[in-house]
TIMI-2910 file (N, C-alpha, C, CB; in pm, 1 decimal, decimal comma, always signed):
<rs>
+----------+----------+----------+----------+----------+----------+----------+----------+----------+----------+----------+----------+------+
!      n_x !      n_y !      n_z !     ca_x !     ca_y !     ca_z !      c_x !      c_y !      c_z !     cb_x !     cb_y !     cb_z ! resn !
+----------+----------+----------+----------+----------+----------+----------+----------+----------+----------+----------+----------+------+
!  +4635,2 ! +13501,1 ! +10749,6 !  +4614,0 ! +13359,4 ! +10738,4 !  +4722,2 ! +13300,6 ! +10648,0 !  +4472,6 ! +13328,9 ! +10684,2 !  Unk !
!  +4785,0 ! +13193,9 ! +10702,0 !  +4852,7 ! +13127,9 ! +10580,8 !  +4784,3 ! +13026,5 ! +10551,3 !  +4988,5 ! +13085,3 ! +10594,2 !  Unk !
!  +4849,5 ! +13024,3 ! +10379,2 !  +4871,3 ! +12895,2 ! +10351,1 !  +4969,0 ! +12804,3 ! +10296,9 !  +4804,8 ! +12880,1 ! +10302,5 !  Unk !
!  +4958,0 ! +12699,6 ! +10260,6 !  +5020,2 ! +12598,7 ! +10200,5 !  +5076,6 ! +12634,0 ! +10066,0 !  +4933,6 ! +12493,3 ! +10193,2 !  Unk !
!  +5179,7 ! +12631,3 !  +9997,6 !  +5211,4 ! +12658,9 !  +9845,3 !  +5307,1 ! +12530,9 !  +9797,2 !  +5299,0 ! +12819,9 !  +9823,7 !  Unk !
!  +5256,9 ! +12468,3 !  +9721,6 !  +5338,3 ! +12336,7 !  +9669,4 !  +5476,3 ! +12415,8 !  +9526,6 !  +5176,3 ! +12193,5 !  +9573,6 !  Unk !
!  +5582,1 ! +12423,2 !  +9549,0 !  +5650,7 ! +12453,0 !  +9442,4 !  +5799,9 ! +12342,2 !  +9391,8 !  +5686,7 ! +12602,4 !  +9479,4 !  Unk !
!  +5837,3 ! +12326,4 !  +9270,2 !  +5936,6 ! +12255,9 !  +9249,1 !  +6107,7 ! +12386,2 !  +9269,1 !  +5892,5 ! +12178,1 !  +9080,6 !  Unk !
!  +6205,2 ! +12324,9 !  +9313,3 !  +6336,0 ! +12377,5 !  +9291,1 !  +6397,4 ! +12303,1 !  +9280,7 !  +6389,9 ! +12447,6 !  +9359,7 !  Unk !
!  +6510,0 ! +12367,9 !  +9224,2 !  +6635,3 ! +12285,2 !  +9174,8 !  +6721,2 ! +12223,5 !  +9288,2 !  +6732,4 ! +12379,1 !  +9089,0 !  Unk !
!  +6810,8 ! +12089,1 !  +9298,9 !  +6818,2 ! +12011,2 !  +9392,0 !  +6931,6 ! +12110,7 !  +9458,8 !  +6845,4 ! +11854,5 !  +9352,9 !  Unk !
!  +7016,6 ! +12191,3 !  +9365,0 !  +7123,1 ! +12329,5 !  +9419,6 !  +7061,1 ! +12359,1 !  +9531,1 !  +7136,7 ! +12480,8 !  +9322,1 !  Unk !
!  +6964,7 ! +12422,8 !  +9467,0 !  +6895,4 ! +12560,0 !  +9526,8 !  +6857,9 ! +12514,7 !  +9696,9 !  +6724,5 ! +12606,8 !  +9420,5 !  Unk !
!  +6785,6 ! +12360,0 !  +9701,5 !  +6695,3 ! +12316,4 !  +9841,2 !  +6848,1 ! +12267,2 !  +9897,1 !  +6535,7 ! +12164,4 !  +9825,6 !  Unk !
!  +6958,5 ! +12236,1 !  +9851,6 !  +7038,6 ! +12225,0 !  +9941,1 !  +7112,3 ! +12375,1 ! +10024,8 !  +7127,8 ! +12138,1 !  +9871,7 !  Unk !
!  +7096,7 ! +12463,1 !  +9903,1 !  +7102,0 ! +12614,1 !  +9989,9 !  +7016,1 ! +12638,7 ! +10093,4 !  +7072,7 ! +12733,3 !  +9907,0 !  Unk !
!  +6925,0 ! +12622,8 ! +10065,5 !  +6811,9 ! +12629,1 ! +10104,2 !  +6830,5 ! +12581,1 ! +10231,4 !  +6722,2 ! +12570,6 ! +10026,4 !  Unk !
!  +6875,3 ! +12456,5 ! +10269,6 !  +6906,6 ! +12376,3 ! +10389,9 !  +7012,4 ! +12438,9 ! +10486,7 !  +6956,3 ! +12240,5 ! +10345,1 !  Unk !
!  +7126,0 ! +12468,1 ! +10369,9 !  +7241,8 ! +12538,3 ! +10482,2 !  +7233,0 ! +12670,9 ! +10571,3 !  +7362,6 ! +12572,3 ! +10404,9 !  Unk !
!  +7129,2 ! +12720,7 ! +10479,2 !  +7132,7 ! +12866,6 ! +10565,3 !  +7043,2 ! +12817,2 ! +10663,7 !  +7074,6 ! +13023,0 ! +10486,0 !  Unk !
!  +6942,3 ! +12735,9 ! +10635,7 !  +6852,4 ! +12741,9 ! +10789,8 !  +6920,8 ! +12682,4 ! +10866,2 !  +6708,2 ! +12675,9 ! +10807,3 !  Unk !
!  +6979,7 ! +12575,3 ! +10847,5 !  +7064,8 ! +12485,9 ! +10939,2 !  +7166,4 ! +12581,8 ! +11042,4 !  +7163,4 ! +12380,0 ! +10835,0 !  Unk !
!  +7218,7 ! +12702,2 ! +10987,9 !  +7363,5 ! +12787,9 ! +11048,8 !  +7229,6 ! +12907,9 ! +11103,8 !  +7533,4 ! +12865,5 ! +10885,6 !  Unk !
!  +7154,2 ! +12918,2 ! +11046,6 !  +7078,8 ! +13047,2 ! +11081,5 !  +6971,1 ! +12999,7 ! +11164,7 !  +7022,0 ! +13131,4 ! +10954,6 !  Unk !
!  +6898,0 ! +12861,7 ! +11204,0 !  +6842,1 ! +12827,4 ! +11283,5 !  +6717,0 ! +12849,7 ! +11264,4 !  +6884,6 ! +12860,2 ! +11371,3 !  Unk !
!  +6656,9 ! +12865,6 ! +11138,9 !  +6537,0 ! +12877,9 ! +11108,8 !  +6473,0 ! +12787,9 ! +11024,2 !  +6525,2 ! +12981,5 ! +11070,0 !  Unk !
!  +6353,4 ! +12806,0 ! +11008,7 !  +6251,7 ! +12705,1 ! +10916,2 !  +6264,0 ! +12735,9 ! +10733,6 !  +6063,3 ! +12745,8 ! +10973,4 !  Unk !
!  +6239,9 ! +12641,3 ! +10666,9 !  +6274,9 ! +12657,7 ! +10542,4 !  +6158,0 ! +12757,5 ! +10515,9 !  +6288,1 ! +12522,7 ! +10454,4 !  Unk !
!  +6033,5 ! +12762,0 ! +10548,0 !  +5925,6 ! +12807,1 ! +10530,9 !  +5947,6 ! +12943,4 ! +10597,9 !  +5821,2 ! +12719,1 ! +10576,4 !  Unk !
!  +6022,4 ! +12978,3 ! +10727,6 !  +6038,9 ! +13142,6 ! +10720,0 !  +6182,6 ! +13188,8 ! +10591,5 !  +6091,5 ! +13205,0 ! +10918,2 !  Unk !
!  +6266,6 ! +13095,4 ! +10563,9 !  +6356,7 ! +13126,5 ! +10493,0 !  +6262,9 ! +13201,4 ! +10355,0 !  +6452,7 ! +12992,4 ! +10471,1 !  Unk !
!  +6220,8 ! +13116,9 ! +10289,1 !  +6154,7 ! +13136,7 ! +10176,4 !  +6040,8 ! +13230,4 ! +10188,4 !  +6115,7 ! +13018,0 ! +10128,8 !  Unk !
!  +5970,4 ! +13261,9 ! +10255,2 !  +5908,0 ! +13364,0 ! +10276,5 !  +5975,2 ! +13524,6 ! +10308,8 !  +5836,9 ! +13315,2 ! +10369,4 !  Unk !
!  +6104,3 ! +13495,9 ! +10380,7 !  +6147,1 ! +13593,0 ! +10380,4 !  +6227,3 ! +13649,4 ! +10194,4 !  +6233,2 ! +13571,4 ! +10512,1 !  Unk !
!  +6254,8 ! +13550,7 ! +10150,7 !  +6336,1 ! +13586,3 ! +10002,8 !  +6239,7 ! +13620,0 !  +9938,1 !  +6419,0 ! +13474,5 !  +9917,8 !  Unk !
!  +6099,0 ! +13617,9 !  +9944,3 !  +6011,4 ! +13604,7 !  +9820,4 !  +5982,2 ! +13752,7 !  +9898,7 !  +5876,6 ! +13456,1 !  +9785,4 !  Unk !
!  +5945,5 ! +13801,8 !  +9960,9 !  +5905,4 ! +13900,8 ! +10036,4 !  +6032,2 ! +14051,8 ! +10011,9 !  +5894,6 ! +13825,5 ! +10201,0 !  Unk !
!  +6140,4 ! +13999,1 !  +9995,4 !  +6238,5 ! +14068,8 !  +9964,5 !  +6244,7 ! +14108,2 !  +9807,8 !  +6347,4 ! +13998,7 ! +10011,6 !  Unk !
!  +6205,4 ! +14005,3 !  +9758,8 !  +6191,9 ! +14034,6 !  +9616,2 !  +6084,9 ! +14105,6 !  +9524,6 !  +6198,6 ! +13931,2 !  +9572,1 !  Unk !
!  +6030,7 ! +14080,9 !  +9618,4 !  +5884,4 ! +14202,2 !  +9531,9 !  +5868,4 ! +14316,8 !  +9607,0 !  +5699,1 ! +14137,0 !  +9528,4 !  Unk !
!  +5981,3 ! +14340,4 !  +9718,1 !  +5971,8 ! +14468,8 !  +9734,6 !  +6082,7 ! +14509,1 !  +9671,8 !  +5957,3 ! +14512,8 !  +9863,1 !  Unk !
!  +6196,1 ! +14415,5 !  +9636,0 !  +6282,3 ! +14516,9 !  +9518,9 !  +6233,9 ! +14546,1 !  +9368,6 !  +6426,4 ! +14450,1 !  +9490,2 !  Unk !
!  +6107,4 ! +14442,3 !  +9355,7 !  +6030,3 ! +14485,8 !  +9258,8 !  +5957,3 ! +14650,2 !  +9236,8 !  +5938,8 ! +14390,3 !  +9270,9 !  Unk !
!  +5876,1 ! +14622,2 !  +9369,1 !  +5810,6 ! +14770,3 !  +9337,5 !  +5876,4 ! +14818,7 !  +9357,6 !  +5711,5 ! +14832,7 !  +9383,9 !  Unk !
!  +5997,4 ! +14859,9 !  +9414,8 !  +6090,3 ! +14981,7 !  +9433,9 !  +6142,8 ! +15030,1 !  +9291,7 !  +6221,1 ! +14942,0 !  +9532,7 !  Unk !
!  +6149,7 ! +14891,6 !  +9212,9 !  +6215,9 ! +14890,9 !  +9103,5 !  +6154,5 ! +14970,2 !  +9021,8 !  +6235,9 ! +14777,0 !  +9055,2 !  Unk !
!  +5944,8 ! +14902,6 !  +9000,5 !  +5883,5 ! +14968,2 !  +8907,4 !  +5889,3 ! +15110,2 !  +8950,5 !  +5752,0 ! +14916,5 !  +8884,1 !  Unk !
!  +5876,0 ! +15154,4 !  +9100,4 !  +5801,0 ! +15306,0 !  +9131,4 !  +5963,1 ! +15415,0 !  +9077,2 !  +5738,2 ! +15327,7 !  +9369,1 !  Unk !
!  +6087,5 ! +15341,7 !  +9052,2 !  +6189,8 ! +15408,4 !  +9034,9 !  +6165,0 ! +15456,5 !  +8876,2 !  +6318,2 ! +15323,1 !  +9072,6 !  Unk !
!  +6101,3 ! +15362,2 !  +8812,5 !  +6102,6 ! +15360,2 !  +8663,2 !  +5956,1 ! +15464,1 !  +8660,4 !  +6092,1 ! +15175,5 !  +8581,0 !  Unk !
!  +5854,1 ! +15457,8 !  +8698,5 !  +5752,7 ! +15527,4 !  +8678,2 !  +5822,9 ! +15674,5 !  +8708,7 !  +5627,3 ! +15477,6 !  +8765,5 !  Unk !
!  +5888,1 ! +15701,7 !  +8765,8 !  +5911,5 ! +15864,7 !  +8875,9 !  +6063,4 ! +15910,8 !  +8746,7 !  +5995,1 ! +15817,3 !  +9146,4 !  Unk !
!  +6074,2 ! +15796,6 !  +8691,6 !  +6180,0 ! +15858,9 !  +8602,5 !  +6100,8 ! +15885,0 !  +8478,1 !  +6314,7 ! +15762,4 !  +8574,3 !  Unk !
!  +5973,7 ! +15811,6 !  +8467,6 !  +5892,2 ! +15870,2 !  +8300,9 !  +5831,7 ! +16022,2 !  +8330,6 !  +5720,8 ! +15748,5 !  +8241,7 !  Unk !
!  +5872,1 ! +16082,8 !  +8465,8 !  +5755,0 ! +16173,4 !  +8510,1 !  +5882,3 ! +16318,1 !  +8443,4 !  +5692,1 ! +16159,2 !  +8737,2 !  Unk !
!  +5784,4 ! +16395,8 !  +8330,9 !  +5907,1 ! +16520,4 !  +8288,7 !  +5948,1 ! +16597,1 !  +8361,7 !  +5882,9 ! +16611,9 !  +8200,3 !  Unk !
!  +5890,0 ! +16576,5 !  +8470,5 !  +6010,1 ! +16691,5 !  +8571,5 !  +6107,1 ! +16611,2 !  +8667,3 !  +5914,4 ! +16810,2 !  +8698,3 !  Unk !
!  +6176,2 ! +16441,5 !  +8603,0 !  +6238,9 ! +16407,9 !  +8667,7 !  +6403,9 ! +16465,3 !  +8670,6 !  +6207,5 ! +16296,7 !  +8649,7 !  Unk !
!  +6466,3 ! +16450,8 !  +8752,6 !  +6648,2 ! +16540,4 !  +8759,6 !  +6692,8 ! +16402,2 !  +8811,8 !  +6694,5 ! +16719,5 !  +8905,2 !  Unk !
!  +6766,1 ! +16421,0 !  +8752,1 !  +6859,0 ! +16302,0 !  +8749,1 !  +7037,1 ! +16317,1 !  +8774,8 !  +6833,0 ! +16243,2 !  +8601,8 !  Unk !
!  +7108,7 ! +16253,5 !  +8894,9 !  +7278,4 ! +16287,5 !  +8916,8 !  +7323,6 ! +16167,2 !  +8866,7 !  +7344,9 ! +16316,6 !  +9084,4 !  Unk !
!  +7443,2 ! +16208,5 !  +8828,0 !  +7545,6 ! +16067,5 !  +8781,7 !  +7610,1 ! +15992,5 !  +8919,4 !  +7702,3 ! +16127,6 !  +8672,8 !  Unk !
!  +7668,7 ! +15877,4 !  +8983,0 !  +7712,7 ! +15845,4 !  +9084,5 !  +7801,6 ! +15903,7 !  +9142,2 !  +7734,8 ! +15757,9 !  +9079,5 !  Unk !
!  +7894,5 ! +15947,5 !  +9069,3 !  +8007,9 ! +16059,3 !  +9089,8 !  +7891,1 ! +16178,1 !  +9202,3 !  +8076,4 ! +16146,7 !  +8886,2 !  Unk !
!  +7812,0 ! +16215,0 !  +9128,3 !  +7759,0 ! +16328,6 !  +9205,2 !  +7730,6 ! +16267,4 !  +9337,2 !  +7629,5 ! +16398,2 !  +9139,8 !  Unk !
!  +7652,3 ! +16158,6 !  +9347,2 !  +7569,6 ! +16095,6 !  +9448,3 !  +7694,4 ! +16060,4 !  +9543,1 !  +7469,3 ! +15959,8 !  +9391,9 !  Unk !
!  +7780,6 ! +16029,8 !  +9483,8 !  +7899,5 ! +15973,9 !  +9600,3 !  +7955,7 ! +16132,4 !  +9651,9 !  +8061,1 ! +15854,1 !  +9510,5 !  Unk !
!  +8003,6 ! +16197,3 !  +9599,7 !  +8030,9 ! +16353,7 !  +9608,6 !  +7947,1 ! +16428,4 !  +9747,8 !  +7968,6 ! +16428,7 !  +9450,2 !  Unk !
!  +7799,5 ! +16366,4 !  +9708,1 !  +7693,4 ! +16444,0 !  +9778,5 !  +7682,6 ! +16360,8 !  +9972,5 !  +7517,1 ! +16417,4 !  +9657,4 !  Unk !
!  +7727,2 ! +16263,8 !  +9905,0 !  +7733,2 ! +16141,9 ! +10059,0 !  +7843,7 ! +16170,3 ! +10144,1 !  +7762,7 ! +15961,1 ! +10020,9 !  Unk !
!  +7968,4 ! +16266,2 ! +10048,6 !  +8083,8 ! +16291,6 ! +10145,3 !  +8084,4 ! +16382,0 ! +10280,9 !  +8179,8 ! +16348,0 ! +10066,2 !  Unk !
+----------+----------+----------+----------+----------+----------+----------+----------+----------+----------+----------+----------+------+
</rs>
């Protein structure tokens, strides 16, 4: 079910806001739903990264390794 959410932004921001739907052909209301939706899943990704690193049997590589390991 949706609903309705009344919020203020900055006059920047709703003119961004405008251009991408305008070139991308969508509604401000899927725009913004899609960013807010994006953002709290980089949230929990964020917290569950931080919880799994308090855990003592976490191992941890430096980027060097991680890029090394991707070759």
């Amino acid at each position: 079910m949706k609903k309705n959410v009344s919020l203020s932004l900055d006059e920047k921001l709703i003119k961004k806001i405008d251009d991408v739907c305008k070139v991308s052909e969508r509604t401000k209301s899927w725009l913004v739903n899609k960013a807010v939706e994006n953002y709290l899943d980089e949230i929990e990704d964020t917290e569950t990264a931080f919880q799994r690193s308090e855990e003592p049997d976490s191992e941890f590589i430096t980027e060097k390794e991680l890029r090394n390991s991707l070759k």
